[in-house]
PyMOL CGO cylinders between C-alpha atoms (Angstrom):
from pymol import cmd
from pymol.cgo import CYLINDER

trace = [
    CYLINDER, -5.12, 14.38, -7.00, -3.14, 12.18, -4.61, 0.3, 1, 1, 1, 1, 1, 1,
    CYLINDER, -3.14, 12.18, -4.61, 0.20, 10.70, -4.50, 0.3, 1, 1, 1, 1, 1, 1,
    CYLINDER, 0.20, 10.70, -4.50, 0.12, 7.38, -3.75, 0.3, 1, 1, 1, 1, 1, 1,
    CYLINDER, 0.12, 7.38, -3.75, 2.78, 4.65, -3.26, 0.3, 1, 1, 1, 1, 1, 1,
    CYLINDER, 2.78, 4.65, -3.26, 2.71, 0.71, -4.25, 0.3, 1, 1, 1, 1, 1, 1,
    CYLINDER, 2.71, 0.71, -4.25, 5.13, -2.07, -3.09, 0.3, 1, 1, 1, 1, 1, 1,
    CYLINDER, 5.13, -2.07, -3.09, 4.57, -5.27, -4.49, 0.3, 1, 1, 1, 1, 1, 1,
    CYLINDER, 4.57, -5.27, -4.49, 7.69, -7.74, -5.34, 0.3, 1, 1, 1, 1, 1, 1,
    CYLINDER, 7.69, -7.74, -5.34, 5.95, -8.33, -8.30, 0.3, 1, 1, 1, 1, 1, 1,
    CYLINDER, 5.95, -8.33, -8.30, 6.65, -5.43, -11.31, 0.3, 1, 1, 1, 1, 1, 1,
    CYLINDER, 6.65, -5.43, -11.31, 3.34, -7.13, -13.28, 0.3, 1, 1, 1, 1, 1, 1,
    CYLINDER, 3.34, -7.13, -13.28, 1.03, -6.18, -9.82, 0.3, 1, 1, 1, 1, 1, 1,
    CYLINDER, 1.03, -6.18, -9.82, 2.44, -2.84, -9.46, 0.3, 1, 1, 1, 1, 1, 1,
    CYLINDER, 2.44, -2.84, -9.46, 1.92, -2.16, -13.05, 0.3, 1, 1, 1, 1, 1, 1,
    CYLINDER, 1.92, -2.16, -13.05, -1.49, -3.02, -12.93, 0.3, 1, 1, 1, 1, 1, 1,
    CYLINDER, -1.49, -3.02, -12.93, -2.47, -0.85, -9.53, 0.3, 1, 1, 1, 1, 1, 1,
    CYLINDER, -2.47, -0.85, -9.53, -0.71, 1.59, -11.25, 0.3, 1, 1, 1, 1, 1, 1,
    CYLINDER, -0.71, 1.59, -11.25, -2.95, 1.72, -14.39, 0.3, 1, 1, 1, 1, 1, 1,
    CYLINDER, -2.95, 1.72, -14.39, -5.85, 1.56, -12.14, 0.3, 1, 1, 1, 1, 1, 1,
    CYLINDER, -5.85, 1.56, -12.14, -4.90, 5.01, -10.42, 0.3, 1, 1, 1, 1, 1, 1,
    CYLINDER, -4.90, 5.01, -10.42, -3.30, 6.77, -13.16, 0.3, 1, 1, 1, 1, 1, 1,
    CYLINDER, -3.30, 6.77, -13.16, -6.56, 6.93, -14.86, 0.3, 1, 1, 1, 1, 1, 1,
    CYLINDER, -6.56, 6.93, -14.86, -8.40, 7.96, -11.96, 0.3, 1, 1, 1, 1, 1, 1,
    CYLINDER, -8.40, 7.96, -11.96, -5.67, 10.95, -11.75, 0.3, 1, 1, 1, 1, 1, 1,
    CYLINDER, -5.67, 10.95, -11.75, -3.57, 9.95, -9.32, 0.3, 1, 1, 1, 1, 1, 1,
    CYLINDER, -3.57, 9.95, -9.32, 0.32, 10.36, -9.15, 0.3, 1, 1, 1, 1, 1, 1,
    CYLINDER, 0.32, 10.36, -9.15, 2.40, 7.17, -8.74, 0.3, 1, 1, 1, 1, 1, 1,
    CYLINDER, 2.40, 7.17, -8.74, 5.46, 5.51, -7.36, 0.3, 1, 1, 1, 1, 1, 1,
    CYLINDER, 5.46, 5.51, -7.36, 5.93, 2.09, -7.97, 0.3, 1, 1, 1, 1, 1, 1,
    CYLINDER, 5.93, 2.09, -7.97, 8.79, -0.21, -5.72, 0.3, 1, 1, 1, 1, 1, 1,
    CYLINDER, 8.79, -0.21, -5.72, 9.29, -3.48, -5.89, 0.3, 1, 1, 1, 1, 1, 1,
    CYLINDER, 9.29, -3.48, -5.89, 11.99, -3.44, -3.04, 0.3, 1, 1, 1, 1, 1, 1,
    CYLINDER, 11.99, -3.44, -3.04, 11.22, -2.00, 0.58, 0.3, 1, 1, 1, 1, 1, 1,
    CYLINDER, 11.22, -2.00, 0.58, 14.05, -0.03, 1.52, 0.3, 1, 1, 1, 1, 1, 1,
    CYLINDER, 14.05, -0.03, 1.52, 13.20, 2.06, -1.78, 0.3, 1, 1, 1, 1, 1, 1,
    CYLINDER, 13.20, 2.06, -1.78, 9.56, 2.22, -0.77, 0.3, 1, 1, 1, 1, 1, 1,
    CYLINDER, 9.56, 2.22, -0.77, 10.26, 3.47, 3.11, 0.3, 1, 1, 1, 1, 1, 1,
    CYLINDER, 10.26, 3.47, 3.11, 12.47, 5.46, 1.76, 0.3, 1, 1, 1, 1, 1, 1,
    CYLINDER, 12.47, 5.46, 1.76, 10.13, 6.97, -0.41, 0.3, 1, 1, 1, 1, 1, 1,
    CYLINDER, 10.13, 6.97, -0.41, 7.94, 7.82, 2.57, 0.3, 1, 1, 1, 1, 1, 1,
    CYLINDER, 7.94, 7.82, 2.57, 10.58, 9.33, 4.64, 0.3, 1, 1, 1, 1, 1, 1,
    CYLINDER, 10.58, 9.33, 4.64, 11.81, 11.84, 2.08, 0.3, 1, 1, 1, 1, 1, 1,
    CYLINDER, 11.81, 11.84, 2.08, 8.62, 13.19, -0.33, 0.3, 1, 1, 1, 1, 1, 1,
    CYLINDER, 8.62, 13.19, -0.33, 5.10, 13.54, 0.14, 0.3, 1, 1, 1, 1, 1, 1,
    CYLINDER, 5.10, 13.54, 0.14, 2.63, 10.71, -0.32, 0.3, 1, 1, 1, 1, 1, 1,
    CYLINDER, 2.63, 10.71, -0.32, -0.71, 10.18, 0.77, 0.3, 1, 1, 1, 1, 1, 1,
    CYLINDER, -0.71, 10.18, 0.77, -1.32, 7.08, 0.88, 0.3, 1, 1, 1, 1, 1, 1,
    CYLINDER, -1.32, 7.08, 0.88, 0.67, 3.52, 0.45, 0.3, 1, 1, 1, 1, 1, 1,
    CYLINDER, 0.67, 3.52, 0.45, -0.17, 0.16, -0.84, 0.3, 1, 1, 1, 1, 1, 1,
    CYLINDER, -0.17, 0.16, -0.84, 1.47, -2.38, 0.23, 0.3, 1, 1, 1, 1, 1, 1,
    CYLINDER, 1.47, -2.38, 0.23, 1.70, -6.00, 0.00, 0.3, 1, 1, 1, 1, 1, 1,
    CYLINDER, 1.70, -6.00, 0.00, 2.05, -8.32, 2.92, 0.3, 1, 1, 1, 1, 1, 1,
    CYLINDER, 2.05, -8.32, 2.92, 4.14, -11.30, 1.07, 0.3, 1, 1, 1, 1, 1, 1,
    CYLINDER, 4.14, -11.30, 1.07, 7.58, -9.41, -0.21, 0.3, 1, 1, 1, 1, 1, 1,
    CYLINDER, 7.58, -9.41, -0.21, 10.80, -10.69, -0.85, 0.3, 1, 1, 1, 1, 1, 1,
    CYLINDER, 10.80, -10.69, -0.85, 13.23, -9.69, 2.11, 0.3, 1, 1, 1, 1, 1, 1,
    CYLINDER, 13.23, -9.69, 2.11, 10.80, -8.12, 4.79, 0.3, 1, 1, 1, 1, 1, 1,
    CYLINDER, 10.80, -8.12, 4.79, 7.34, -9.02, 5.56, 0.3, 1, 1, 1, 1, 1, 1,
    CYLINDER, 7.34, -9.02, 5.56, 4.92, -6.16, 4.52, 0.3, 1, 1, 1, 1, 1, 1,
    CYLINDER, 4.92, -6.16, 4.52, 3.58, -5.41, 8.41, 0.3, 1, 1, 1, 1, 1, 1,
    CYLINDER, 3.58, -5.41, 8.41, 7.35, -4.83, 9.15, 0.3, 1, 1, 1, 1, 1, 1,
    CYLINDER, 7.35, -4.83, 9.15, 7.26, -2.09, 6.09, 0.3, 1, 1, 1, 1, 1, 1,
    CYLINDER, 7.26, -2.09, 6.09, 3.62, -0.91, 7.79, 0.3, 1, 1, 1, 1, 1, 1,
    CYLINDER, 3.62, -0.91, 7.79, 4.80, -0.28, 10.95, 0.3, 1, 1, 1, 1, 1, 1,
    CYLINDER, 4.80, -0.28, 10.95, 8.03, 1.55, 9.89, 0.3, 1, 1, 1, 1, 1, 1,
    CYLINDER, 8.03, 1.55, 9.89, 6.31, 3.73, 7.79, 0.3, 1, 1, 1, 1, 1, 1,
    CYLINDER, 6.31, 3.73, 7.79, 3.80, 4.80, 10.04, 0.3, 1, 1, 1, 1, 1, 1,
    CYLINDER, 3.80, 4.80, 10.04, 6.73, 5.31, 12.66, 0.3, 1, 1, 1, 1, 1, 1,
    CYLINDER, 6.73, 5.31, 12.66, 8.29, 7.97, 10.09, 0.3, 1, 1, 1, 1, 1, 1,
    CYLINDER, 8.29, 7.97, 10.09, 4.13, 9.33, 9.02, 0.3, 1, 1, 1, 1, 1, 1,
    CYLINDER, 4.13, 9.33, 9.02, 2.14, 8.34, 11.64, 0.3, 1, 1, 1, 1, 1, 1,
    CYLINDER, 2.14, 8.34, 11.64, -0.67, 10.10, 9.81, 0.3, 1, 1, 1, 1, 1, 1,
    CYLINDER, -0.67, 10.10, 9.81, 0.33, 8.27, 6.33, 0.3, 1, 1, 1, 1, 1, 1,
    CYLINDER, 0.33, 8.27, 6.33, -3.19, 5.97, 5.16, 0.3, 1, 1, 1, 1, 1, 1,
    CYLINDER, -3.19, 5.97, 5.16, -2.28, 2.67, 4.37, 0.3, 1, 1, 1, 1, 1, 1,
    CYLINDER, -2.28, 2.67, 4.37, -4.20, 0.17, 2.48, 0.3, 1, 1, 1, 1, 1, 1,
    CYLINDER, -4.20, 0.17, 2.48, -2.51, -3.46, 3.36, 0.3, 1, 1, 1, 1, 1, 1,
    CYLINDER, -2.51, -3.46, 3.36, -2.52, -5.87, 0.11, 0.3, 1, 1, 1, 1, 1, 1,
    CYLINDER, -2.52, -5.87, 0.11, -2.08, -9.88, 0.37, 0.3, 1, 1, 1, 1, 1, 1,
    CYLINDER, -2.08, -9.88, 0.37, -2.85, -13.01, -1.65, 0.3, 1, 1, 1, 1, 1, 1,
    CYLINDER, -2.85, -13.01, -1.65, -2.98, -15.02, 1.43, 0.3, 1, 1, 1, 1, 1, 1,
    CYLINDER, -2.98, -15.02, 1.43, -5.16, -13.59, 3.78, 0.3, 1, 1, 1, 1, 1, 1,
    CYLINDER, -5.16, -13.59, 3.78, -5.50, -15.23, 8.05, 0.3, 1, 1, 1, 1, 1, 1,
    CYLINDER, -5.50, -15.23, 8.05, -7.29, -13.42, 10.94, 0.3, 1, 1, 1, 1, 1, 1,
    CYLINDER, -7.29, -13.42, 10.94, -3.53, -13.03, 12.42, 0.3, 1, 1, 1, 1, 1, 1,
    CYLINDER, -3.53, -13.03, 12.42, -2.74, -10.59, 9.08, 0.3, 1, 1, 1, 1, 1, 1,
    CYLINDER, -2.74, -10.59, 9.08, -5.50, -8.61, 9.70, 0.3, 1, 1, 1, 1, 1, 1,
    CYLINDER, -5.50, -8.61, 9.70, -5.73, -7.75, 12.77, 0.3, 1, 1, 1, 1, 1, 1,
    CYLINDER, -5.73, -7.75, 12.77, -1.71, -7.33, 13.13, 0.3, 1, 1, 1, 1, 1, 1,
    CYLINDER, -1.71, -7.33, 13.13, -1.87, -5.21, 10.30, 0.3, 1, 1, 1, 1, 1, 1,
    CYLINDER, -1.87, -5.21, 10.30, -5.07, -2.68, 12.15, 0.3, 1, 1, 1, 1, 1, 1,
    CYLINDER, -5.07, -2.68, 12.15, -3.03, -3.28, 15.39, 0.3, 1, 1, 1, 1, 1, 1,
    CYLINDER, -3.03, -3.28, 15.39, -0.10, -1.11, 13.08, 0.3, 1, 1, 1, 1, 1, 1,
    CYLINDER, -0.10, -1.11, 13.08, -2.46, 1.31, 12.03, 0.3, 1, 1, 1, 1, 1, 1,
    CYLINDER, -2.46, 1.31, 12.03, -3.48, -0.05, 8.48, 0.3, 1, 1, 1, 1, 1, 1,
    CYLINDER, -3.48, -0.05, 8.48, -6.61, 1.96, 7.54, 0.3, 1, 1, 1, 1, 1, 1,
    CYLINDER, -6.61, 1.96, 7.54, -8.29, -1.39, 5.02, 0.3, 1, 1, 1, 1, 1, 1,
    CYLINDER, -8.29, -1.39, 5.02, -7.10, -4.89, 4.23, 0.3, 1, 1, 1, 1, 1, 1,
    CYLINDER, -7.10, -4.89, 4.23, -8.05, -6.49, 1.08, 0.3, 1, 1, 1, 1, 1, 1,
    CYLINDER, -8.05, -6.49, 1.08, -7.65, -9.41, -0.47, 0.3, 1, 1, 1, 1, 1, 1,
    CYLINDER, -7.65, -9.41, -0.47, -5.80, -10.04, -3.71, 0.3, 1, 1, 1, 1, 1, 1,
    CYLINDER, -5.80, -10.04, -3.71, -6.96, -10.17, -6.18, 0.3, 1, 1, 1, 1, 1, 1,
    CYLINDER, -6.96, -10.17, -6.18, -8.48, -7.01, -5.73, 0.3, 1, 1, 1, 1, 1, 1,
    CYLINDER, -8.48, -7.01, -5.73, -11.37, -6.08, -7.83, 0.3, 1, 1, 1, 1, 1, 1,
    CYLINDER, -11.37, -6.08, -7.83, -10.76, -2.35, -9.76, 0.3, 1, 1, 1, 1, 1, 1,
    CYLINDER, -10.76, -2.35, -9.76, -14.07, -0.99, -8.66, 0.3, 1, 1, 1, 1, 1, 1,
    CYLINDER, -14.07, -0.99, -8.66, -13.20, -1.95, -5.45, 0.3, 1, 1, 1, 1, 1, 1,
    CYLINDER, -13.20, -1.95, -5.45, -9.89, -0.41, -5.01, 0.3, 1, 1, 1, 1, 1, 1,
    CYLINDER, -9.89, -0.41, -5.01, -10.63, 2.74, -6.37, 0.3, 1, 1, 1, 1, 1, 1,
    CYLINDER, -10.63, 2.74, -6.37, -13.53, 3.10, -3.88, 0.3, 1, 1, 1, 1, 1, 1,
    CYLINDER, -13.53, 3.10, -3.88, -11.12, 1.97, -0.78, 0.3, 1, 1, 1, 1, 1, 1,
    CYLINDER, -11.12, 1.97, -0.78, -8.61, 4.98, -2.17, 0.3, 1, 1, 1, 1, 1, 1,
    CYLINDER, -8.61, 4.98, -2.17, -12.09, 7.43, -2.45, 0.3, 1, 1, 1, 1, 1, 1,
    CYLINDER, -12.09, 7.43, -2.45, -12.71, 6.53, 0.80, 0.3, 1, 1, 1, 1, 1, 1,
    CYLINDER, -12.71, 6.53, 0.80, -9.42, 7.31, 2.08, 0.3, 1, 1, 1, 1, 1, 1,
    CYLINDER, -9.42, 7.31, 2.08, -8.42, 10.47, 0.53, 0.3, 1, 1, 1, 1, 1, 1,
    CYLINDER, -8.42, 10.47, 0.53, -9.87, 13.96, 1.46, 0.3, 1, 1, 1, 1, 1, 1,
]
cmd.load_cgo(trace, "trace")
């Protein structure tokens, strides 16, 4: 299926995505730091990133819009536990394809990755 990258800070939430698309046969990469996930982006394949918006050194829409600056085509599914109407739109401004609130339900995430993958 697809490859798909998470960056959270916290291990425990990208654990848990991870379980969530692992059984719906999806290839993973887990980061918990953000030059590892860009990096990730700019040298293999992946189809699609999660990504938090609350991280520990860079803010999550400064991760968003490097990474679509290396993949412009790259889907992007923007994750916070503190959602404003700034967040969101900044983050569709920078090309996120969904925003969702965390906690985010399981049904719910895999349909916004369904949605978003050929």
């Amino acid at each position: 299926m697809a490859r798909i990258l998470i960056l959270d800070d916290v291990l425990e939430a990208v654990r848990a995505i991870e379980m969530i698309l692992v059984k719906n046969g999806h290839e993973t990469i887990g980061c918990t730091d953000e030059n590892e996930a860009i990096e990730q982006v700019r040298s293999s394949p992946v189809d699609l990133a999660i990504l938090d918006i609350k991280l520990k050194h860079r803010d999550g829409l400064e991760v968003l819009d490097e990474m679509k600056r290396i993949r412009p085509e790259l889907k992007v599914i923007m994750l916070t536990g503190y959602p404003t109407h700034q967040s969101a739109e900044e983050s569709t401004r920078l090309g996120a394809d969904a925003y969702c609130v965390k906690p985010i339900d399981r049904h719910d995430l895999e349909k916004r990755v369904r949605d978003l993958l050929p």
